[in-house]
C-alpha positions as CSV (number, residue, x, y, z in Angstrom):
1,X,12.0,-39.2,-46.0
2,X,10.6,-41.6,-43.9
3,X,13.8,-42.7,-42.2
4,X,14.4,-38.6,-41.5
5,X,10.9,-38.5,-39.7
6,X,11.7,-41.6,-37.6
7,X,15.1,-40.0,-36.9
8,X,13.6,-37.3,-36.0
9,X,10.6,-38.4,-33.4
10,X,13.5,-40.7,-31.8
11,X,15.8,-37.8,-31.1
12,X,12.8,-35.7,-30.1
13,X,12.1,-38.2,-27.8
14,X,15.1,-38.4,-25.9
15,X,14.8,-35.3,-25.6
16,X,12.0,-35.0,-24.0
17,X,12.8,-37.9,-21.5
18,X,15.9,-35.8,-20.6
19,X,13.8,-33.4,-19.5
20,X,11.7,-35.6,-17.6
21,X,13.7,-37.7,-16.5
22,X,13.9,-39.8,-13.6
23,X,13.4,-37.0,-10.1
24,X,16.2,-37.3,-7.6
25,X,16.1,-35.8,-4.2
26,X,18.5,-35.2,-1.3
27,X,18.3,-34.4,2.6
28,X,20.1,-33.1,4.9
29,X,19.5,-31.3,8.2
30,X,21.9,-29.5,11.1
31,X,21.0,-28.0,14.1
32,X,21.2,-24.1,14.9
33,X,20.3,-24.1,18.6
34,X,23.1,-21.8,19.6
35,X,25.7,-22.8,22.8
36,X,24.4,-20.4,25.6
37,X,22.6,-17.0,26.1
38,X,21.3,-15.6,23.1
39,X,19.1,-12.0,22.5
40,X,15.8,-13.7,20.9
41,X,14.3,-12.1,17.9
42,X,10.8,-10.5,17.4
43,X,9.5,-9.1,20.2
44,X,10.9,-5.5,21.6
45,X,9.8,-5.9,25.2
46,X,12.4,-8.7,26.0
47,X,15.0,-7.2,28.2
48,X,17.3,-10.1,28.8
49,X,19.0,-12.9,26.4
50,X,18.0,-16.7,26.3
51,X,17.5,-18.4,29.3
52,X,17.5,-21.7,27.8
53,X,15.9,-24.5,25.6
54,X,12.6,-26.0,25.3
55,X,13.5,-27.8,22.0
56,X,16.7,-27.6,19.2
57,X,15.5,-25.4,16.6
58,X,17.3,-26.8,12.8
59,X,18.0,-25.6,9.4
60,X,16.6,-28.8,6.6
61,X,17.4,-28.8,3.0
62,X,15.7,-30.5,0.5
63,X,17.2,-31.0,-3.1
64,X,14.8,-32.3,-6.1
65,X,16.3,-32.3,-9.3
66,X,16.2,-34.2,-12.8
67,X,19.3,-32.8,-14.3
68,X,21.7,-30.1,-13.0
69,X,20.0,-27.4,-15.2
70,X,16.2,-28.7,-13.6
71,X,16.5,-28.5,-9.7
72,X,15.4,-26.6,-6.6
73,X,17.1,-26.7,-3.4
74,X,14.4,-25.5,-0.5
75,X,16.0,-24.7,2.8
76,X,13.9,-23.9,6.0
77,X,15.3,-22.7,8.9
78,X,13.5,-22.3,12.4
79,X,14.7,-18.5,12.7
80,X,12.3,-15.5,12.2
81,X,13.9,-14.4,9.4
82,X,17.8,-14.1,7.0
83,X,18.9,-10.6,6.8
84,X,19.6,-9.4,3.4
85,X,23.2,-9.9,4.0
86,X,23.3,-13.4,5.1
87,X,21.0,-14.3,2.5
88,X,23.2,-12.8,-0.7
89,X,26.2,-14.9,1.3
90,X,24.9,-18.1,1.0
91,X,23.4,-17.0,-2.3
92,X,27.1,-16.2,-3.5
93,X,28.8,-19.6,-2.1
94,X,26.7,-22.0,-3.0
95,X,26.9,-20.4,-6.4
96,X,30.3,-20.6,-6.6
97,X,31.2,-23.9,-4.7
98,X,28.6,-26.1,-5.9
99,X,26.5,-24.2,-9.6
100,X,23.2,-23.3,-7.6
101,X,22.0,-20.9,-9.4
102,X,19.9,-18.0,-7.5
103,X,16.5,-19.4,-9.1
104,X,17.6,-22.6,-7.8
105,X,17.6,-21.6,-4.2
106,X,14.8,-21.1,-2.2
107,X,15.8,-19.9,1.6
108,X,11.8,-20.0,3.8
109,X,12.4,-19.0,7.7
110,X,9.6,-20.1,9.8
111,X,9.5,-16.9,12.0
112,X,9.5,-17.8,14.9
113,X,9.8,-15.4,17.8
114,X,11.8,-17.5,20.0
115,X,15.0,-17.9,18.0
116,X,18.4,-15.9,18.0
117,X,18.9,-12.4,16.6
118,X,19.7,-12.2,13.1
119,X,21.3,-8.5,12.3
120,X,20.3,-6.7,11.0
121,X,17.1,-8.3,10.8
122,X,14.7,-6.6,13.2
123,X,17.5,-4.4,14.5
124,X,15.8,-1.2,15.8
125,X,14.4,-3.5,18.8
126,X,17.1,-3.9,20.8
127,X,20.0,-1.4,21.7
128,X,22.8,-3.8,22.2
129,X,26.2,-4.0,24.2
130,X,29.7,-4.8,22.1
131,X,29.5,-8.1,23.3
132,X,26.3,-8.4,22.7
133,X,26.3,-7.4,19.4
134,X,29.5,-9.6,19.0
135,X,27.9,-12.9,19.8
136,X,25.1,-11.5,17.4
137,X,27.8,-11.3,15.0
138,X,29.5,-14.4,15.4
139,X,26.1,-16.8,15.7
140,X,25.1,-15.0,11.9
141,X,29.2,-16.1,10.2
142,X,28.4,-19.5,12.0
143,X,25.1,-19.9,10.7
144,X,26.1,-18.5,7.3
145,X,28.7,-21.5,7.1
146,X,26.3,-24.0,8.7
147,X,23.8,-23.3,5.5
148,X,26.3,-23.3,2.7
149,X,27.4,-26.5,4.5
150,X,23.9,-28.0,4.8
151,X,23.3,-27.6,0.8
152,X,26.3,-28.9,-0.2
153,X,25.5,-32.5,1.9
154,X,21.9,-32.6,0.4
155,X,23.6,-32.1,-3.0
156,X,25.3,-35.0,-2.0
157,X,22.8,-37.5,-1.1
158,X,20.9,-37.4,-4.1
159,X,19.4,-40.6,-5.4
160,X,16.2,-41.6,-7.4
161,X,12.8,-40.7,-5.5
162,X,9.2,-40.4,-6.2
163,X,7.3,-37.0,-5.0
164,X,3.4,-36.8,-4.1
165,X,1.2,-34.3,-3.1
166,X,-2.1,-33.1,-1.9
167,X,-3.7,-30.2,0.5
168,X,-5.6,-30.4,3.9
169,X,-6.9,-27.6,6.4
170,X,-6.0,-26.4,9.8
171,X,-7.9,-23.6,11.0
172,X,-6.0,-21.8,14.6
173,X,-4.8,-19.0,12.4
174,X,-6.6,-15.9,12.3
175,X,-6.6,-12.8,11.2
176,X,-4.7,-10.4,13.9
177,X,-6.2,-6.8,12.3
178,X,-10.0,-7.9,13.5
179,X,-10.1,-5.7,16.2
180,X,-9.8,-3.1,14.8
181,X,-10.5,-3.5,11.3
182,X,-13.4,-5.8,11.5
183,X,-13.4,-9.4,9.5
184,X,-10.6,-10.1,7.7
185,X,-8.9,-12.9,5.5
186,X,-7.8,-16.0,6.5
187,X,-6.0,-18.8,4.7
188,X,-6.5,-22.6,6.1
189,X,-4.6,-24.6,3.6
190,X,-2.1,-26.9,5.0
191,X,0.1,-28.3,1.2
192,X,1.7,-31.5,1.7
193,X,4.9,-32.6,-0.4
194,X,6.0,-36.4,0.3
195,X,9.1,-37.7,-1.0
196,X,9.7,-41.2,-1.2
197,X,12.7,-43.3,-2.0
198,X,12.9,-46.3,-4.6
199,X,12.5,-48.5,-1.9
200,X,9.1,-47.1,-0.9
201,X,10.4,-46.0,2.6
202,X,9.3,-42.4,3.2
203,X,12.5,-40.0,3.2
204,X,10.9,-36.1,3.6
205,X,7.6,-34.2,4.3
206,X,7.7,-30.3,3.0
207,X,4.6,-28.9,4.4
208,X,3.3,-25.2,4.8
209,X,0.8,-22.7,6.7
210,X,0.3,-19.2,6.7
211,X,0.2,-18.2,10.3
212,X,2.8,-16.4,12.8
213,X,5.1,-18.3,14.9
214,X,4.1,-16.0,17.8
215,X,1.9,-18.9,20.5
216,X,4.8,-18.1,23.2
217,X,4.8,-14.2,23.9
218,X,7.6,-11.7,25.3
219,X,7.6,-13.3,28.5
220,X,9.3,-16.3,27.1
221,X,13.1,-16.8,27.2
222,X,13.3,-20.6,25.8
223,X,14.9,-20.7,22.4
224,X,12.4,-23.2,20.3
225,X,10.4,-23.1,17.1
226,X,6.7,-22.7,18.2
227,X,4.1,-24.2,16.8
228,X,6.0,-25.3,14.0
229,X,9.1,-26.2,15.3
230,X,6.6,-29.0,17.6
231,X,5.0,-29.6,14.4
232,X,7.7,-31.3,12.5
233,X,8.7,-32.7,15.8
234,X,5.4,-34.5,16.2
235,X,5.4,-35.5,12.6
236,X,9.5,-37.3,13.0
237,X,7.8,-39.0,15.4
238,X,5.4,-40.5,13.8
239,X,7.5,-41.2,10.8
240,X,11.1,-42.5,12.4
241,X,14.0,-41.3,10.0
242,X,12.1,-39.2,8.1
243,X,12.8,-35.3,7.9
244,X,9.8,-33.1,8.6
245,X,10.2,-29.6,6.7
246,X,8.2,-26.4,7.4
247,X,7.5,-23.6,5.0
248,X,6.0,-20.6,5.9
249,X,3.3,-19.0,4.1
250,X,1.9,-15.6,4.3
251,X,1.3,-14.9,7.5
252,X,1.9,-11.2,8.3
253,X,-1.5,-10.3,9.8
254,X,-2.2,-14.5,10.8
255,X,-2.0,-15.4,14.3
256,X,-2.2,-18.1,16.3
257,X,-5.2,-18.4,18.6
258,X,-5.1,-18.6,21.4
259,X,-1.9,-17.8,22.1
260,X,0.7,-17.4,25.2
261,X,1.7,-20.8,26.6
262,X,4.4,-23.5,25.4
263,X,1.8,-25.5,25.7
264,X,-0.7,-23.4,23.4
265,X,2.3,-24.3,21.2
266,X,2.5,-27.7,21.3
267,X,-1.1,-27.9,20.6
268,X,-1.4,-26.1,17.8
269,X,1.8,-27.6,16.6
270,X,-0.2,-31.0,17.2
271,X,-3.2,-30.2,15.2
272,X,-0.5,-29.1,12.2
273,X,1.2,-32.2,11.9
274,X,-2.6,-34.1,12.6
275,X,-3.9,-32.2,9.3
276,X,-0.5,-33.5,7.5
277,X,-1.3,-37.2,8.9
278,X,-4.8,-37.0,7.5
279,X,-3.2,-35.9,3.9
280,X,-0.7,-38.5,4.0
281,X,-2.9,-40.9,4.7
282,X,-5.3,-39.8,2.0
283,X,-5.4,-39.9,-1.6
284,X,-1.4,-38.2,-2.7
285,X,-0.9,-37.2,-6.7
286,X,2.2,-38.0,-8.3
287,X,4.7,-35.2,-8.6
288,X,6.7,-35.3,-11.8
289,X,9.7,-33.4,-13.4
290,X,11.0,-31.4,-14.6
291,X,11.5,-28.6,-12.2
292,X,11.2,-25.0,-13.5
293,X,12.3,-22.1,-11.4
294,X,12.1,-18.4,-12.0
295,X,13.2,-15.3,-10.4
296,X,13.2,-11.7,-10.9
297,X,12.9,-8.5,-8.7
298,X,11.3,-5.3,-8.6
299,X,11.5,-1.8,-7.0
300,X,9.2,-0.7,-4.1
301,X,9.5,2.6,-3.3
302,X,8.6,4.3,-0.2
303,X,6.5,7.8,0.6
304,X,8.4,11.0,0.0
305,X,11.1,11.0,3.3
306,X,9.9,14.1,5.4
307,X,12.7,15.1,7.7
308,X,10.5,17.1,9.8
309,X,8.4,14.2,11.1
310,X,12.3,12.7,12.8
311,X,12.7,15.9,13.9
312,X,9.3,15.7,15.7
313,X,10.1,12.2,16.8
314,X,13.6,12.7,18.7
315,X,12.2,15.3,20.9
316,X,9.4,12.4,21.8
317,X,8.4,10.0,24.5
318,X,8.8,6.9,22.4
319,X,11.8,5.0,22.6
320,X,11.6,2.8,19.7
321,X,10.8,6.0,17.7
322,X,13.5,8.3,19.2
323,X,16.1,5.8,18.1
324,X,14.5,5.4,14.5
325,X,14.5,9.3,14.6
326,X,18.0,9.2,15.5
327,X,19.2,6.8,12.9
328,X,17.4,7.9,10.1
329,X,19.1,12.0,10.9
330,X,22.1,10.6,10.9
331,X,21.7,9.1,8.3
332,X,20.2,12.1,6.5
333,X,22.8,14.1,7.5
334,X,25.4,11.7,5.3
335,X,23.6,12.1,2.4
336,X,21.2,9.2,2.6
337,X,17.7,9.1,1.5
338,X,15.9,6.1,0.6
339,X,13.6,6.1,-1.4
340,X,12.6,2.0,-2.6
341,X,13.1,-1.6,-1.4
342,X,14.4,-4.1,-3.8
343,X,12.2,-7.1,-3.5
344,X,12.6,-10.3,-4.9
345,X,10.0,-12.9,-6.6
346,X,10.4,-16.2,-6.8
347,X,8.6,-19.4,-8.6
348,X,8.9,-23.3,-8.5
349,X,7.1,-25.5,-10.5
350,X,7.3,-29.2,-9.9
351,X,6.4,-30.1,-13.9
352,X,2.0,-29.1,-13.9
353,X,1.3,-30.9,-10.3
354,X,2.8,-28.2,-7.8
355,X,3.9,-24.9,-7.5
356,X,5.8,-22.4,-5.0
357,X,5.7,-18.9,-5.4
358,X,8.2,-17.6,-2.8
359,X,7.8,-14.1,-1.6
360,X,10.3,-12.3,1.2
361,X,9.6,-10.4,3.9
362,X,6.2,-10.8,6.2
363,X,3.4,-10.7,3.5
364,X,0.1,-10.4,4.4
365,X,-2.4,-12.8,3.0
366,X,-3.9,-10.9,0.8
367,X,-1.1,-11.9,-1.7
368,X,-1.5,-16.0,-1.1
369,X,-5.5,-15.7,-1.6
370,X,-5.1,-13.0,-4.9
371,X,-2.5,-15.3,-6.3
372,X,-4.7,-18.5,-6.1
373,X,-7.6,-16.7,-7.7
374,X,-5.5,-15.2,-10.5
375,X,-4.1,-18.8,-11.1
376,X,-6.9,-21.0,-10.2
377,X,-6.0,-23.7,-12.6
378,X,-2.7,-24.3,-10.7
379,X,-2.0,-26.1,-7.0
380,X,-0.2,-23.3,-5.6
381,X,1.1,-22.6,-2.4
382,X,2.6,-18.7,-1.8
383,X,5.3,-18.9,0.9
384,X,6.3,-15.5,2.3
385,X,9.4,-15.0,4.5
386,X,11.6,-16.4,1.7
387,X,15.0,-15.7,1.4
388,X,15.0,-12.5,3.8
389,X,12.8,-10.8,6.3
390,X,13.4,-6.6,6.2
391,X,10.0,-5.6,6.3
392,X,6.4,-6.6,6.5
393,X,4.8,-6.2,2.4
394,X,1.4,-4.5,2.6
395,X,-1.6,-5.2,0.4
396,X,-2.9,-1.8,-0.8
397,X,-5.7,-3.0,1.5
398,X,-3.7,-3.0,4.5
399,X,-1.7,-0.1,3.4
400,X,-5.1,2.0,3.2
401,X,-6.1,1.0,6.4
402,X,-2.8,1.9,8.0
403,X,-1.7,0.2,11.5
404,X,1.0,-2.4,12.3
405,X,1.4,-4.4,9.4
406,X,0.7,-1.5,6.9
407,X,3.0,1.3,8.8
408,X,3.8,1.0,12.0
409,X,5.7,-2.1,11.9
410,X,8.7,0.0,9.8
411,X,10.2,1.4,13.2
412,X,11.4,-1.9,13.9
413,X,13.2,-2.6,10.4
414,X,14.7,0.4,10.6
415,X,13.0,2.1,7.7
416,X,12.0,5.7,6.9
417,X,8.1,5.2,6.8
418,X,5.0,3.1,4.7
419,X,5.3,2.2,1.2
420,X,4.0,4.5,-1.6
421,X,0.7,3.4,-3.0
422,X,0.9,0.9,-5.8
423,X,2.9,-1.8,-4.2
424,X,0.5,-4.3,-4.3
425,X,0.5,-4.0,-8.5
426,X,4.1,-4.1,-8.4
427,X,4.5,-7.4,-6.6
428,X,1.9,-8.9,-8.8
429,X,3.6,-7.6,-11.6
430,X,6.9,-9.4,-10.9
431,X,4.6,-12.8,-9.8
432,X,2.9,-12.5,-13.3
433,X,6.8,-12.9,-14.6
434,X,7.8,-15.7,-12.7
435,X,4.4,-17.8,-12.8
436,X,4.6,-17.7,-17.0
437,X,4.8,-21.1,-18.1
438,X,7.9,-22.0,-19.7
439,X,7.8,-23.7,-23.6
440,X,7.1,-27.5,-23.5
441,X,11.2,-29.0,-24.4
């Protein structure tokens, strides 16, 4: 008997160290500054492409992993957001060419206003030419490839790595619906992910905030990543050869302030990477496998469509809404009428010392400050803008109180009107899936 119980607390443990085993990570990085003029994405009052570039924009990937089964790929991408279609592609190819599973995959966009059109990401703003909407076309396939590419060579650098992390502040966001909605929230936190090689040398910094890429207005025509495209390029310089990643948090009613200039830009970009500096050079925790992820989606359905308020709308002065009003007839008139978004949740932990909770779309902050409270015993950091951008995702707060972010933003995505109330309890209902904590191995 007592040769079974040794037996068995041997096995047991191997099986455990399986689990939590030794972390490997990969790189890689590729640029996506496209080859000439280029219709930029998020603003509607832009009536020309691309005149140039103030900096390459880039696509990093980021592979930690302790066995096939326990691994997260992260991918950020200076672009303001994947379209659902894109996002299912790469989904579907790296699936297929290389066994990362969806849960595995986590796609963040930085949302930056000054980057090429993704359709049919923010499509409503512009009425394009053929040949516009042909190089539209053919930057998304090449961008498509470049990602499925990009994971694959991460995949293949991985090699033995130690991960560390800790939180510090930055405080230029604020909240956008003040003026006319009084106070709101804010979120300052600035989570720092270090990952070091075996040889102590310094290989990747993952870092986040939850504010809008939006410091350069509609009167620029330079294709660069704002703010926190000049972040990461402050923070590779300060740390030659090593690949500075941003992920996005929830930002949908954050802005910069103030706002307007490149150089605005570059400052705020500054006193990003300055708040990573002061982390990094602080007190880091280890981060230890294994690596859980979780994913699941849920329904979000929109108010009752009311055909008469399109009718109202075509006959208009509006532009943006005659063309909405237009589309959405149309489409009426064939039989369509939506009536939910399908939206997805996502979870990472890195073993009890870190967690992401991605969310798509442009969520407000509401979500990010709600999810820390209901999971105060964790160090979380809610990323929104992950894996595609339709929509902006209302608290019921915002919903309520109506305006940009909690209606009238939908004319730009294309969709027939606000959310129905509730969709706040949804999301959280899909976060309380993904955030349960797995059994111990």
């Amino acid at each position: 008997m007592k040769w079974k119980i040794f037996l068995c607390l041997v096995v047991c443990s191997r099986l455990v160290w399986a689990a939590d085993g030794p972390i490997r990570a990969g790189i890689a990085r590729v640029a996506i500054t496209p080859e000439g003029p280029m219709w930029l994405n998020g603003y509607a009052g832009r009536d020309e492409p691309s005149r140039g570039v103030l900096h390459d924009i880039w696509a990093k990937a980021l592979v930690v992993e302790s066995s096939p089964g326990s691994r997260i790929v992260i991918v950020t991408m200076d672009l303001l957001g994947l379209s659902h279609e894109i996002s299912e592609d790469v989904i579907r190819q790296v699936d297929s060419l290389y066994g990362v599973k969806r849960q595995q995959l986590l796609l963040n966009s930085s949302h930056t206003h000054s980057a090429p059109m993704i359709w049919p990401c923010v499509g409503m703003i512009y009425d394009l030419s053929p040949e516009d909407q042909r190089m539209v076309s053919l930057y998304d396939q090449q961008l498509t490839v470049k990602l499925v590419k990009l994971i694959g060579t991460a995949l293949g650098n991985l090699a033995p790595a130690k991960l560390y992390t800790a939180r510090g502040s930055a405080d230029f966001a604020v909240n956008r619906r003040e003026k006319l909605f009084g106070p709101g929230p804010v979120d300052h936190d600035v989570p720092v992910l270090k990952v070091v090689g075996m040889d102590g040398k310094e290989q990747a910094i993952l870092f986040g905030y939850a504010c809008h890429n939006t410091t350069l207005v509609d009167n620029n025509f330079l294709i660069n990543g704002d703010y926190a495209g000049f972040a990461q390029l402050a923070l590779e310089e300060a740390h030659p050869g090593v690949q500075a990643m941003f992920l996005m948090g929830c930002a949908g009613d954050q802005n910069p302030a103030p706002r307007g200039t490149a150089e605005l830009a570059r400052t705020h970009g500054q006193e990003l990477a300055d708040a990573v500096q002061k982390v990094l050079a602080g007190v880091m925790h280890d981060v230890r496998a294994p690596v859980y992820t979780a994913y699941t989606k849920v329904d979000l359905p929109f108010r009752t469509f009311d055909v008469s308020l399109y009718q109202k709308d075509i006959v208009g002065n509006n532009k943006f809404l005659q063309r909405r009003a237009k589309l959405m007839l149309e489409a009426y008139n064939r039989g369509w009428q939506p009536d939910h978004l399908t939206y997805p949740v996502q979870a990472v932990r890195f073993g009890n010392d870190l967690t992401i909770l991605a969310l798509s779309d442009e969520v407000v902050v509401d979500y990010s400050l709600r999810a820390k409270r209901e999971f105060s015993g964790e160090n979380i950091f809610v990323a929104g803008y992950s894996g595609e951008v339709m929509c902006y995702i209302p608290s019921e707060r915002v919903l309520k109180e109506g305006g940009y972010e909690g209606e009238e933003s939908m004319i730009y995505y294309g969709f027939p009107g606000p959310f129905a109330t509730g969709v706040e309890e949804r999301i959280f209902g899909a976060i309380k899936k993904v955030m349960r904590k797995p059994g111990k191995f």
